[in-house]
One Martini backbone bead per residue (centre of mass of N, CA, C, O) as a GRO file, in nm:
protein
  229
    1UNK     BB    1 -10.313 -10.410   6.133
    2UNK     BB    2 -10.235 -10.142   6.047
    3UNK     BB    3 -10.410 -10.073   5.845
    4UNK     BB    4 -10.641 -10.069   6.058
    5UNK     BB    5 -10.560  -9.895   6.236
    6UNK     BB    6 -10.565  -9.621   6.056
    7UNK     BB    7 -10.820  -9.626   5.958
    8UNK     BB    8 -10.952  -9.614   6.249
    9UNK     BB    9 -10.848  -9.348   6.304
   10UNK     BB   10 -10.921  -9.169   6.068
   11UNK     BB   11 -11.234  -9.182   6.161
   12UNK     BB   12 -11.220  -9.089   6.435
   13UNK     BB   13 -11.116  -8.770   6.304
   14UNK     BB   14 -11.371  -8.744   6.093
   15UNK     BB   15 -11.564  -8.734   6.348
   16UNK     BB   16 -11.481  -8.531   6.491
   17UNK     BB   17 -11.472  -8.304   6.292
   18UNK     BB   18 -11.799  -8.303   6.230
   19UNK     BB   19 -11.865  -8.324   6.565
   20UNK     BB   20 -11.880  -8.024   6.597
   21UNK     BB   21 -11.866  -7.688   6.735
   22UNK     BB   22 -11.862  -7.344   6.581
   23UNK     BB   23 -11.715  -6.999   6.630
   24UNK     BB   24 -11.769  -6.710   6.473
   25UNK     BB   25 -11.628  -6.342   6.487
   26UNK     BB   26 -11.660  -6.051   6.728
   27UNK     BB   27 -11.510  -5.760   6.871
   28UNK     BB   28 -11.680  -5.499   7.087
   29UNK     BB   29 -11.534  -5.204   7.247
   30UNK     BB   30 -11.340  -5.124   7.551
   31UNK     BB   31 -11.071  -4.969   7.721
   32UNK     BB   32 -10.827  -4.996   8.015
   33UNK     BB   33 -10.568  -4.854   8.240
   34UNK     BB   34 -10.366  -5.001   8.488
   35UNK     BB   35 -10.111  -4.835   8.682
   36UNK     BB   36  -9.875  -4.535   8.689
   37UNK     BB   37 -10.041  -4.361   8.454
   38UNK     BB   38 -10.343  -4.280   8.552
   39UNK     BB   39 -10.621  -4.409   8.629
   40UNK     BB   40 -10.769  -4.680   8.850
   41UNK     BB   41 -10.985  -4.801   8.757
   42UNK     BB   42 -11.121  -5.105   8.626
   43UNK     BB   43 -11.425  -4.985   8.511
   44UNK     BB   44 -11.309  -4.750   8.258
   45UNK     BB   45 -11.387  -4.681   7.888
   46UNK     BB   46 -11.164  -4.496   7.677
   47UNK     BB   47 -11.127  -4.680   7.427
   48UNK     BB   48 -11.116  -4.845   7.136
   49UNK     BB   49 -11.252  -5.210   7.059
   50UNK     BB   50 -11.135  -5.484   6.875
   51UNK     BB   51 -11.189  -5.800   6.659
   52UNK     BB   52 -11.183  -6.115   6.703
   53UNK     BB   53 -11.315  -6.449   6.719
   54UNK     BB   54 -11.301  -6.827   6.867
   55UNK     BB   55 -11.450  -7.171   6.871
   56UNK     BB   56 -11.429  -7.452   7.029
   57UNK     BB   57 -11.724  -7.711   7.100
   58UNK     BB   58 -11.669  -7.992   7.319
   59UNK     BB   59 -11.928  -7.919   7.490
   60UNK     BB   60 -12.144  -7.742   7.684
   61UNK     BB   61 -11.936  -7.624   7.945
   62UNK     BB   62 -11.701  -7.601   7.698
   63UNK     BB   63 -11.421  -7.406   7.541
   64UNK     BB   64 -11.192  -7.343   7.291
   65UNK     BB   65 -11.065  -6.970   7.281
   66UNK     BB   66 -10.975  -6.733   7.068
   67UNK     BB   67 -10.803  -6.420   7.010
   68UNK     BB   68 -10.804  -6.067   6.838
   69UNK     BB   69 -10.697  -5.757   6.951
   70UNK     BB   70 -10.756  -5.367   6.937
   71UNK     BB   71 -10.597  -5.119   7.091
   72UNK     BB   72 -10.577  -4.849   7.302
   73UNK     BB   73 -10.361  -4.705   7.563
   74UNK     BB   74 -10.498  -4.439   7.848
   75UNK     BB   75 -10.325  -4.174   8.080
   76UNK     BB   76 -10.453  -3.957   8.295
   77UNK     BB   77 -10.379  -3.807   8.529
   78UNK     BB   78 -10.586  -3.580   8.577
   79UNK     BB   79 -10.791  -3.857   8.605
   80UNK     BB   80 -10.687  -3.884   8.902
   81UNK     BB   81 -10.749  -3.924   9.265
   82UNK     BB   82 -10.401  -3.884   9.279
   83UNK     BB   83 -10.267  -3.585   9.366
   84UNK     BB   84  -9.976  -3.660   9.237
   85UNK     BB   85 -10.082  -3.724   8.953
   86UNK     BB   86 -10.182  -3.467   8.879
   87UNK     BB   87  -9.934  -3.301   8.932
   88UNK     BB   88  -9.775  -3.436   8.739
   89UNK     BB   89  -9.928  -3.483   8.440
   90UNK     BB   90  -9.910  -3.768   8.282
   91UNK     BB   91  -9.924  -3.919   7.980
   92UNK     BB   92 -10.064  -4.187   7.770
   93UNK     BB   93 -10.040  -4.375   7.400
   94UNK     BB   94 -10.083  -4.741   7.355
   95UNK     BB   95 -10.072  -4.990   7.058
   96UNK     BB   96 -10.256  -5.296   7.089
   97UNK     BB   97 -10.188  -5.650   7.016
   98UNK     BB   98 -10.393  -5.929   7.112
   99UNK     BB   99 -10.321  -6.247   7.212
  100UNK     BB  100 -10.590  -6.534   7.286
  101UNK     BB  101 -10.573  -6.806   7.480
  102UNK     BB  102 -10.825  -7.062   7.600
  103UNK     BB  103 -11.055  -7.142   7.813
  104UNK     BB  104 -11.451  -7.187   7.828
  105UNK     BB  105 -11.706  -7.179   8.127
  106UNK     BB  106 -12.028  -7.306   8.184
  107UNK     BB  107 -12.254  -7.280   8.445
  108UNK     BB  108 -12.464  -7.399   8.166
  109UNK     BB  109 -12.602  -7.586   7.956
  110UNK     BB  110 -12.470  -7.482   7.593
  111UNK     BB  111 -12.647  -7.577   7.336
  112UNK     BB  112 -12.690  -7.527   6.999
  113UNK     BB  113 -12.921  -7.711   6.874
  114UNK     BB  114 -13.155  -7.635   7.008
  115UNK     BB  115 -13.421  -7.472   7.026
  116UNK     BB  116 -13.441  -7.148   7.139
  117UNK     BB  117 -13.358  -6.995   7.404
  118UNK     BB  118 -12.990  -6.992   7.560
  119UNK     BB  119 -12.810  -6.895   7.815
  120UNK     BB  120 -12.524  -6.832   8.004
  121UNK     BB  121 -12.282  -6.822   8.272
  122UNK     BB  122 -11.935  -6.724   8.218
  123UNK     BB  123 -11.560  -6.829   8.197
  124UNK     BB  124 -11.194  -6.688   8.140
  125UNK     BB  125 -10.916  -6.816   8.030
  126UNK     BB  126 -10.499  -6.805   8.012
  127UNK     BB  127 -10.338  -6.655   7.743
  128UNK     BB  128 -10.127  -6.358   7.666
  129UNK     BB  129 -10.051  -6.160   7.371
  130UNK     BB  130  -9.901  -5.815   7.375
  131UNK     BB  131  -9.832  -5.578   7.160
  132UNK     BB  132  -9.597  -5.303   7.138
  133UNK     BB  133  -9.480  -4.979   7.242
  134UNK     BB  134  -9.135  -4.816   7.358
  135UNK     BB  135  -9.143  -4.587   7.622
  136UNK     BB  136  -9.072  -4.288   7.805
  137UNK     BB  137  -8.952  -4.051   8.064
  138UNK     BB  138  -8.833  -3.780   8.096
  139UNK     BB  139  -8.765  -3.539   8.342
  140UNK     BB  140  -8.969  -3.340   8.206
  141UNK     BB  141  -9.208  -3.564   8.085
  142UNK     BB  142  -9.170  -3.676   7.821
  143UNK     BB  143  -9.316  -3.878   7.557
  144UNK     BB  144  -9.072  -4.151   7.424
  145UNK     BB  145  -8.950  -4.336   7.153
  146UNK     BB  146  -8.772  -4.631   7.122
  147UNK     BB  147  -8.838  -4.764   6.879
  148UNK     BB  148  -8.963  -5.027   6.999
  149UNK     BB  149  -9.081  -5.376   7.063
  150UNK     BB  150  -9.338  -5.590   7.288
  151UNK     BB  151  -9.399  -5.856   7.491
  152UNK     BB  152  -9.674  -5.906   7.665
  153UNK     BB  153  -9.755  -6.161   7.924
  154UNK     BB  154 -10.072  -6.263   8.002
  155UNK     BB  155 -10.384  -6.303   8.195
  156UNK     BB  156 -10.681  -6.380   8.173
  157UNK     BB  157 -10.999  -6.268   8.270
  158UNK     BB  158 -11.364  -6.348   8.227
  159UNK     BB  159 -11.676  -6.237   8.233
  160UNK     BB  160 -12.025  -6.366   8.145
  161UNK     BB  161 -12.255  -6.375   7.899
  162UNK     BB  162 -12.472  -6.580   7.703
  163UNK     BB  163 -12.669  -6.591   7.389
  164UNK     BB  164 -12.928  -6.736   7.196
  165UNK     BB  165 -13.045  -6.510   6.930
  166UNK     BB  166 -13.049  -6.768   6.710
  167UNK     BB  167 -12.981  -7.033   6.503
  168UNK     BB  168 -12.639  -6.937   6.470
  169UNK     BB  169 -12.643  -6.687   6.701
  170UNK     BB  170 -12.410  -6.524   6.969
  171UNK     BB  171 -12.435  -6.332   7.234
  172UNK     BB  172 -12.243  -6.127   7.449
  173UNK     BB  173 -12.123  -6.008   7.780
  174UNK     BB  174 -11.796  -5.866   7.915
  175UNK     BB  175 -11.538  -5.860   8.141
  176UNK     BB  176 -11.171  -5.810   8.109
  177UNK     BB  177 -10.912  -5.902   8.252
  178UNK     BB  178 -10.507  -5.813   8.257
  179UNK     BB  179 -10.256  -5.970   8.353
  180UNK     BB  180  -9.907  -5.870   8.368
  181UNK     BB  181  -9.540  -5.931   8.324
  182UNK     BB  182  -9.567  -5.613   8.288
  183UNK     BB  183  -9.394  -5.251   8.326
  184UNK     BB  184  -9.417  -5.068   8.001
  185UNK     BB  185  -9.697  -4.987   7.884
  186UNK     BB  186  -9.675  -4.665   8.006
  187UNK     BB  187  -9.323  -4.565   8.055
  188UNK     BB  188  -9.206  -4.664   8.373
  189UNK     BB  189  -9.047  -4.856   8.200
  190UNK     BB  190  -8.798  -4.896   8.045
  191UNK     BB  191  -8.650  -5.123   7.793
  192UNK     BB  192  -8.372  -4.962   7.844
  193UNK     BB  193  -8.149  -5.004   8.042
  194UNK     BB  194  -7.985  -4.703   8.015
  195UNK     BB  195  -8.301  -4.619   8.138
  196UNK     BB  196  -8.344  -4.725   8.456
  197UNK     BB  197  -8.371  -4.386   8.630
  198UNK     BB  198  -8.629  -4.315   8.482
  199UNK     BB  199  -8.797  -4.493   8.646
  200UNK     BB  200  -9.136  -4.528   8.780
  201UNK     BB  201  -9.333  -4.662   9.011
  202UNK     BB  202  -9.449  -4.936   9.110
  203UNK     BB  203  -9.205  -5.193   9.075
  204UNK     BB  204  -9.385  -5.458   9.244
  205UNK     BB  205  -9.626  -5.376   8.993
  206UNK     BB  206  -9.785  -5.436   8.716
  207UNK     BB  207  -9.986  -5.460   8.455
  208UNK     BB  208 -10.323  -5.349   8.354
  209UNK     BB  209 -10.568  -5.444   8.128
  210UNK     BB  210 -10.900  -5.405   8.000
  211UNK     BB  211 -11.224  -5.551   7.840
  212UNK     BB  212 -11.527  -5.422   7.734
  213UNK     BB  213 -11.833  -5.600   7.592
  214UNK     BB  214 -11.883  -5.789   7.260
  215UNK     BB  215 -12.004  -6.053   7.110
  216UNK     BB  216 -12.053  -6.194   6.775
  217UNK     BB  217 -12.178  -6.526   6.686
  218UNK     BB  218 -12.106  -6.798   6.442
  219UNK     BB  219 -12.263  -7.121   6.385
  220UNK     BB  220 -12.092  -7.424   6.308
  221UNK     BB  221 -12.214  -7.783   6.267
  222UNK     BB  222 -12.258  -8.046   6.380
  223UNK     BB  223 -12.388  -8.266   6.624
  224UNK     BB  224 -12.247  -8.321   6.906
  225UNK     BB  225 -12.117  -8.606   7.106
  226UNK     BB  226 -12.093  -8.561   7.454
  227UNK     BB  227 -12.004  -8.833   7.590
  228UNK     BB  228 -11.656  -8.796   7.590
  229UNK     BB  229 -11.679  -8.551   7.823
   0.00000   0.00000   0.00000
């Protein structure tokens, strides 16, 4: 009995792997920084972003999907509508590179295996990290490198559209915020405790930063039976 349990899980596991259908691709687009030191806009990429994507997809539904993408982000007071950071004139750029995991759920049934084109709105959520480097700001205003470097962790949100636009490659177009449990990523509040008269800014909010652009992803894998979700 033990072997034959055994049999059974080894078959229904290799025919779940075979049974499944996978994405791989690419991520290019902009980035942009809402914090305490520069613009404030929402959808306003200022560097440019790019990475990598991967999915499993499950259902029609749903795809549990992971990314790893990089970017630099830049806050230029100057470029703020508001008089007081004008004022100030700070600006920061720091490079980030964010790993992404969580569910994608679509508004419509998104098989890709019949052919035709096929569209659909979906939804994307999870949890990330980005690694930094950790920077303050003197009192003089210049902007320095703590040498040091940490991992914001943060809550991705992303809208989009994606379209099966051959037999086996889907393109999307998507605006993602990441709200972020860190207020360090502009340097309005340093790493080092030492340094925490420096602090600046509304410290009862933290960081956010958008990613706004295009996935093209490879599909394969067999038909998969979607009865079981």
């Amino acid at each position: 009995m033990r072997y034959f349990f055994l049999l059974l899980l080894s078959t229904f596991i290799i025919n779940m792997a075979e049974a499944q259908i996978y994405e791989v691709g690419v991520f290019a687009g902009g980035s942009n920084f809402i914090g305490d030191v520069g613009a404030t806009e929402y959808i306003s990429p200022n560097q440019p972003a790019f990475g990598a994507i991967a999915k499993w997809n499950r259902s029609p539904r749903h795809s549990f999907r992971a990314s790893l993408i990089f970017s630099d982000l830049k806050g230029v007071d100057e470029k703020s509508d508001d008089p007081r950071r004008k004022e100030r004139g700070y600006q920061f750029n720091a490079s980030i590179l964010e790993f992404s995991a969580g569910m994608e759920f679509t508004f419509l049934d998104f098989d890709l295996h019949p052919s035709g084109l096929k569209g659909t709105p979906y939804l994307y959520s999870g949890i990330s990290l980005a690694n930094h480097d950790n920077y303050y700001f003197t009192p003089t205003g210049e902007y320095t490198s703590e040498n040091t470097n940490s991992w914001a962790v943060g809550i991705p949100m992303a809208i989009g559209y994606k379209a099966k636009i051959a037999h086996q490659f889907v393109l999307a177009a998507e605006i993602g915020a990441r709200y972020t449990f860190s207020d360090e990523l502009d340097g309005s509040v340093p790493d080092n405790e030492g340094r925490e008269s420096l602090s600046f800014g509304n410290t009862n909010n933290t960081d956010w930063y958008m990613f706004t652009g295009i996935t093209l992803t490879y599909t394969f894998g067999r038909r998969p039976c979607y009865c079981n979700f």
